[in-house]
C-alpha positions in Angstrom: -61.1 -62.1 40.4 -59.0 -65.4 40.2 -56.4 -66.5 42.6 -54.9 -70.1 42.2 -52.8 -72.0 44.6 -51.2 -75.2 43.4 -54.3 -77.7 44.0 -56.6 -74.5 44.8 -58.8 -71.8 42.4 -60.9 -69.6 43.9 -63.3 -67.9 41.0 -65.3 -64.9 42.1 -67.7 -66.0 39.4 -70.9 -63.1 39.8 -72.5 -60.4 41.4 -75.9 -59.6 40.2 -78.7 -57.5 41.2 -81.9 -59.4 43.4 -84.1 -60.1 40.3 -85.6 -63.1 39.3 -84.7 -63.1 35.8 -80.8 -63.1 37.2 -81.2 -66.6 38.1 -80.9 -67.7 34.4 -76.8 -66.2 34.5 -75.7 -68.4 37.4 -77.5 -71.4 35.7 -75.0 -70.6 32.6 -72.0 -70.4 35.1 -73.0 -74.3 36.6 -73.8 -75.1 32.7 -70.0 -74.1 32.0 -68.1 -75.4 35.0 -70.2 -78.8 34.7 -69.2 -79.4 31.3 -65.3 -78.1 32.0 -65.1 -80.8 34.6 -67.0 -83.6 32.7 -69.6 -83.4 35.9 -71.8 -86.3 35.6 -75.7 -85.6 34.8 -76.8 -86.8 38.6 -74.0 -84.5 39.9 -74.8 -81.8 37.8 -78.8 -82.2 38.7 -77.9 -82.0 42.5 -75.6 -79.0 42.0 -78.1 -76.9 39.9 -81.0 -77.3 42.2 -79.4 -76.7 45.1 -77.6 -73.4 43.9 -80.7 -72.5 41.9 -82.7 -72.4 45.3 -79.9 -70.7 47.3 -79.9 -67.7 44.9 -83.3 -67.4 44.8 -83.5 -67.6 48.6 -80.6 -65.0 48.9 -83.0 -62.6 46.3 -86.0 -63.4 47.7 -85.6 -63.4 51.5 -82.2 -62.3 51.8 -82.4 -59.1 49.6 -86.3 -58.9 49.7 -86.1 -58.6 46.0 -84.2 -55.2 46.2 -82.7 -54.6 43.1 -80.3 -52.0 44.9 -78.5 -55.3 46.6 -76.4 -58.0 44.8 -76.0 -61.7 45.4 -72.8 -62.5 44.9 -71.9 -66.3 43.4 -68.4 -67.9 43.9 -66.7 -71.3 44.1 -63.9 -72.7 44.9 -62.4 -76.1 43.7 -60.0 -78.0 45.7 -59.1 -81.7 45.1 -62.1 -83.3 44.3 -64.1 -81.0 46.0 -66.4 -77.6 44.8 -68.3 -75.5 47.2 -70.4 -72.6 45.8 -70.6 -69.8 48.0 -73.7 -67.3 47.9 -73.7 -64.4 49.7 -76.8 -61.3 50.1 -76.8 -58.0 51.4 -80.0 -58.8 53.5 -80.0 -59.0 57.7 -79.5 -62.7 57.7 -81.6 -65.0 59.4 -81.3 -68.4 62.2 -81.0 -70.9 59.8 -81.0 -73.3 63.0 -84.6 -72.1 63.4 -85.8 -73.1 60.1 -88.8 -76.0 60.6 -88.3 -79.7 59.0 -90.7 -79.7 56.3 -90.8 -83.4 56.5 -92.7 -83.2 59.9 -96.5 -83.2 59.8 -96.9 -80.1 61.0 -95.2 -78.5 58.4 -96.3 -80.3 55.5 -98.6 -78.0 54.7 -96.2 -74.9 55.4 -94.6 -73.2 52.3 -91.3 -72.1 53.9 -88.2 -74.1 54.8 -88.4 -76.6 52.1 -85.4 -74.9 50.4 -82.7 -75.1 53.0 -84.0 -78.9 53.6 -83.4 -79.6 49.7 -80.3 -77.8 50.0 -79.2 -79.9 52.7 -80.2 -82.9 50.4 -78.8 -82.4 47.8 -75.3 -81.3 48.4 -72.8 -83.0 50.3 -72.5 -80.7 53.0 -74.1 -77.0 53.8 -72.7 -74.5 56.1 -73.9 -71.2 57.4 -71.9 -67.8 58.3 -72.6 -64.1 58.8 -76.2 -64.8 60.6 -77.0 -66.6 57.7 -76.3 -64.1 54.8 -73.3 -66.7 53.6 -74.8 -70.3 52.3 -71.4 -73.0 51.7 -72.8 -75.5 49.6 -70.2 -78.6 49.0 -69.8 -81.2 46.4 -67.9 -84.4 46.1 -66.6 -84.4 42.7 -66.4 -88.3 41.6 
């Protein structure tokens, strides 16, 4: 679905089923929007990391790799702006709870590195829907 306003598009880009191997088909959607706006490589680096780690979060913890729930991948484009929107079918989760890896308590912890590199690596993240709903916002330059 595609609705456009005069500085707005909204692209409902993909829904796939929570398997691994569907990662690869939203790293062909970044390839294609990054080259339609001439995204530069650091950008594009930031963008496809972050993304990359939400759907695989959304798969893995969201949908508990349940191949009977989707992830669905969106964006929208406004000005100079993108934000990526993915959404699971899972419970959600208190994304305010999640430790700071970066602490040395948690250095040797394997879980919450992924919302901290999201965080990182995109200009802003916002949460919604107990979590099920990751915003992740880019600055085109």
């Amino acid at each position: 679905m595609k609705t456009e306003f005069a500085d707005i598009k909204t692209v409902d880009a993909l829904t796939i089923a929570s398997k691994i191997e569907n990662i690869s088909l939203v790293e062909k959607i970044i390839d294609e929007i990054s080259a339609t706006f001439k995204i530069s490589p650091d950008l594009y680096g930031n963008m496809l990391i972050a993304i990359i780690e939400a759907v695989n979060n959304a798969i893995l913890h969201g949908n508990k790799l349940d191949s009977q729930k989707n992830v669905h991948f969106s964006y929208l484009i406004k000005d100079n702006n993108i934000i990526f929107t993915i959404r699971d079918e899972g419970p959600g989760f208190d994304y305010n709870k999640v430790p700071d890896p970066t602490l040395p308590e948690n250095i040797e912890k394997p879980h919450g590195r992924g919302v901290f590199l999201m965080s990182k690596l995109s200009d802003n993240i916002t949460f919604e829907k107990n979590g099920t709903i990751v915003n992740l916002h880019f600055i085109l330059k």
